[in-house]
C-alpha positions in Angstrom: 20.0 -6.2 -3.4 18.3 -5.1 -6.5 15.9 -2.0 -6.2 12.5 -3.3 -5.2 10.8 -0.2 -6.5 7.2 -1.1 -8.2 7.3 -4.5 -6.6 4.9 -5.2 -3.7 6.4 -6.8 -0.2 4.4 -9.6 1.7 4.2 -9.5 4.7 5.1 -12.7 6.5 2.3 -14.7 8.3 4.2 -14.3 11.6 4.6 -10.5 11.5 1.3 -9.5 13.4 1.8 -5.7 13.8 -1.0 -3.8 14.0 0.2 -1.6 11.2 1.4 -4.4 8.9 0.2 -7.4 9.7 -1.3 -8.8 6.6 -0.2 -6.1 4.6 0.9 -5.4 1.2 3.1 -2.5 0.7 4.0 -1.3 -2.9 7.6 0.3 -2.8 7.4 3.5 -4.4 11.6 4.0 -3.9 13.9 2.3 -2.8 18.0 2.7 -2.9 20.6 2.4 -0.3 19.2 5.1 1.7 16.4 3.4 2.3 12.8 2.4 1.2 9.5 4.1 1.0 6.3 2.5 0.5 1.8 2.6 0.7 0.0 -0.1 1.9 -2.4 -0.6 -0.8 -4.5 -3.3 1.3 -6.2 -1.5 4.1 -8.9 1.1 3.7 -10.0 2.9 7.0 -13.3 1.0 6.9 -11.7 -1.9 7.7 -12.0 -3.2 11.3 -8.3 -3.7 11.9 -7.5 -0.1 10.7 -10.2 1.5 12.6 -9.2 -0.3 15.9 -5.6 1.0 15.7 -7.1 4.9 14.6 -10.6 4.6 16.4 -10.8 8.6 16.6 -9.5 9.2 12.9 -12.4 10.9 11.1 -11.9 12.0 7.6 -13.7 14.9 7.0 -12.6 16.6 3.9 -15.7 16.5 1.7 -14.1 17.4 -1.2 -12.2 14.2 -1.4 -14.5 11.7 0.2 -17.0 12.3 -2.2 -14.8 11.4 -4.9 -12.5 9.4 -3.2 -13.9 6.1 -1.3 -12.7 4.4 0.1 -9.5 6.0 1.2 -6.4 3.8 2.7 -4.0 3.7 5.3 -0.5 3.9 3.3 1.6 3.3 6.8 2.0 4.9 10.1 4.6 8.2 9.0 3.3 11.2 8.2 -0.8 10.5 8.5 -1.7 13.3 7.9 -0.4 13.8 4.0 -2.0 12.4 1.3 -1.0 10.2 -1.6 -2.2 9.3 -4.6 -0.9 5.8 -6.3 -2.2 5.9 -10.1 -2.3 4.8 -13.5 0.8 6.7 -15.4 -1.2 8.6 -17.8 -1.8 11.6 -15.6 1.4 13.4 -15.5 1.6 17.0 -13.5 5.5 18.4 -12.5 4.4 17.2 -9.4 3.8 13.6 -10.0 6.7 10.9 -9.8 7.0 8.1 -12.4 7.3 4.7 -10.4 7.4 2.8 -13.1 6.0 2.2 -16.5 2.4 1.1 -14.7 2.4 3.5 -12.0 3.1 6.9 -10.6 2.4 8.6 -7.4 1.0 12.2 -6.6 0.9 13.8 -3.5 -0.3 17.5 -5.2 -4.1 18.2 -4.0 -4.9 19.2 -7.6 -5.4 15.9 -8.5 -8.6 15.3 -6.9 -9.9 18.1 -9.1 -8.6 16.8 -11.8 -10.1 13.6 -11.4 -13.6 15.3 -9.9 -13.5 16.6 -13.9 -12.3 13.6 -15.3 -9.3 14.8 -15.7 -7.0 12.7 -13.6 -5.9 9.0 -13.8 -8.3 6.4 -14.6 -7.0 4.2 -11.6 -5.7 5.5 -8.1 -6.0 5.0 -4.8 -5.4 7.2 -1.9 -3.4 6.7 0.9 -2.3 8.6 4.2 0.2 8.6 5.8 3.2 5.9 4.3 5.4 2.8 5.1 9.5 4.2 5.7 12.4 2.1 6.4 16.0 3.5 6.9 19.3 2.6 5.3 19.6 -1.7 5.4 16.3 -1.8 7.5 14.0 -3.2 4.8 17.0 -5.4 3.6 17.7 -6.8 7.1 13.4 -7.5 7.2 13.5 -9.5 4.3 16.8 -11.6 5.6 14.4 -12.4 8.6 11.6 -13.8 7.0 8.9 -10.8 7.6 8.7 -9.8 3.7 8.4 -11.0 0.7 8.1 -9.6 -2.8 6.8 -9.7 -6.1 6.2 -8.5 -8.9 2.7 -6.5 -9.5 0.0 -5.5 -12.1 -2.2 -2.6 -12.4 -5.0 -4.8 -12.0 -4.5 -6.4 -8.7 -3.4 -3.0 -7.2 -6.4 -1.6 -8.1 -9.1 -3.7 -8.6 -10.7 -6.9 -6.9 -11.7 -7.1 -3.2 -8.9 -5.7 -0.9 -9.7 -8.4 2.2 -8.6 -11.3 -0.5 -5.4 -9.8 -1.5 -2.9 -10.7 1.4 -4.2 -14.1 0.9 -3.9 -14.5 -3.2 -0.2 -12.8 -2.7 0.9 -15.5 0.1 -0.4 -18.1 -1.9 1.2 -17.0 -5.3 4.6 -18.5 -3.3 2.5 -21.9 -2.3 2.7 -20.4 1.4 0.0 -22.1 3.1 -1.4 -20.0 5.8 -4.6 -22.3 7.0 -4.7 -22.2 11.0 -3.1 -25.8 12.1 -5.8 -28.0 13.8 -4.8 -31.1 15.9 -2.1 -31.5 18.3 -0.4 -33.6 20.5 -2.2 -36.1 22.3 
């Protein structure tokens, strides 16, 4: 399978996880040891996140006063940071994605953008979304994932709570609840 780095995965309408049901996850890697990826859907004021973390409180005022809302990326490693950005801020930290994006995990960002120095688009995430060698592969053989290409625009902008729906329906999948039944 071709890299899937840069693309986004879908999850499936039957994969109800807590952690990535109705998610989209942009891959970040991804090679034959394995994928990593952010949810870029899920903000920790939503009522799904803060039902699976209802004692999470994110008190670093020096990045929520700049940084809001902030998103959960996936379940490993909570506790680091990530920033998912527009390519033009460029440290020896930062990793080049692709041509649209890069990701930076270095806390010197938020100063950088606190003096508008930094990216003009990002999103941070804790914690991120890991799968080991063949897992993500043998996911999207079963139906939980699908993917697609991605634009700067719908990663960063527009209203997050639409966004699972506007990617299913990009493949025609239709995801209304079915009504009737046998009589």
């Amino acid at each position: 399978m071709a890299s899937m780095k840069g693309h986004i995965l879908i999850s499936m309408p039957h994969l109800t996880d807590p952690y990535f049901g109705r998610s989209l996850v942009f891959i970040c890697e991804h090679d034959e040891n394995g994928a990593m990826g952010l949810i870029i859907n899920k903000s920790f004021e939503d009522e799904a996140v803060k039902q699976i973390f209802p004692t999470l409180i994110i008190n670093d005022d020096r990045i929520s006063e700049i940084i809001s809302p902030m998103y959960f990326g996936g379940p490993v490693t909570l506790e680091r940071g990530f920033l998912l950005h527009s390519p033009e801020y460029l440290t020896d930290d930062t990793i080049q994605v692709s041509d649209d994006f890069s990701l930076t995990s270095n806390s010197n960002i938020i100063d950088a953008i606190k003096t508008g120095e930094g990216p003009q688009q990002y999103k941070m995430m804790l914690g991120y979304a890991g799968w080991g060698e063949g897992q993500l592969e043998r996911e999207i053989e079963n139906g939980d994932w699908l993917f697609q290409d991605v634009t700067p625009e719908f990663v960063f902008e527009g209203n997050e709570a639409e966004k699972w729906l506007s990617a299913t329906q990009s493949f025609g999948i239709d995801i209304a609840p079915a009504t009737g039944g046998l009589a």
